[in-house]
N, C-alpha and C positions, 0 to 999 in steps of 0.2 A: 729420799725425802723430797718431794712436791713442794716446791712452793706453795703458798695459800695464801698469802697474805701481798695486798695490792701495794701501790706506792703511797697512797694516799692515810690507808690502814698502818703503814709503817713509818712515816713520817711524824705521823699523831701519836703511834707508840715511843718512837724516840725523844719526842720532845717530853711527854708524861716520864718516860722513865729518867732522863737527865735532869727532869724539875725533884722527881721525888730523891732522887741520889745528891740532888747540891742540898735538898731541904735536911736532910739527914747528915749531910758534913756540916752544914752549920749551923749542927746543936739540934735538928727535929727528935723526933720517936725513932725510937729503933724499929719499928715495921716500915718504916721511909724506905729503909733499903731495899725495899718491893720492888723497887725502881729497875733493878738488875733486869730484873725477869720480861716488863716490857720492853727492856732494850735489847737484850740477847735476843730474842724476838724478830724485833726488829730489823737485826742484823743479819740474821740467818732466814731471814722469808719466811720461818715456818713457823709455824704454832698447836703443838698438841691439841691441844681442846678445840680448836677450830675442826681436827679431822674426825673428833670423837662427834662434834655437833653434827657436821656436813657443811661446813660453812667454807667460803670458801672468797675472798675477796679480789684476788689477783684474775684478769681475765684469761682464761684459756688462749693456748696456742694454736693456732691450728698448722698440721704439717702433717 
C-alpha cells in the first residue's frame, strides 16, 4: 500500500472524522458514524478511491 494521501489531506480528514464521531456520541444520526472511515483514512495514508481516481495528494519521493 502507497501512501496517497498528504498531510495536509489527512489532517482535514481527521478532524472531519472526530467531528462526525463526537456528533454521533452525543445523540446525532446514526450515519454520523461515517466519521470512522475518514479517520482510518487518515491514519493509515491511504485511501481506496483516491487510487481508483489517480489522485493522489501526498508528494512523491524521489530516491
Amino acid at each position: 500500500m502507497t501512501k496517497n494521501i498528504g498531510m495536509i489531506d489527512r489532517a482535514l480528514r481527521a478532524l472531519i472524522g472526530i467531528g462526525l464521531i463526537a456528533w454521533a456520541l452525543l445523540g446525532g444520526p446514526v450515519w454520523a458514524w461515517i466519521g470512522v472511515v475518514p479517520l482510518a483514512t487518515a491514519a493509515i495514508s491511504f485511501c481506496p478511491a483516491y487510487t481508483l481516481l489517480g489522485i493522489r495528494t501526498c508528494p512523491t519521493t524521489k530516491g
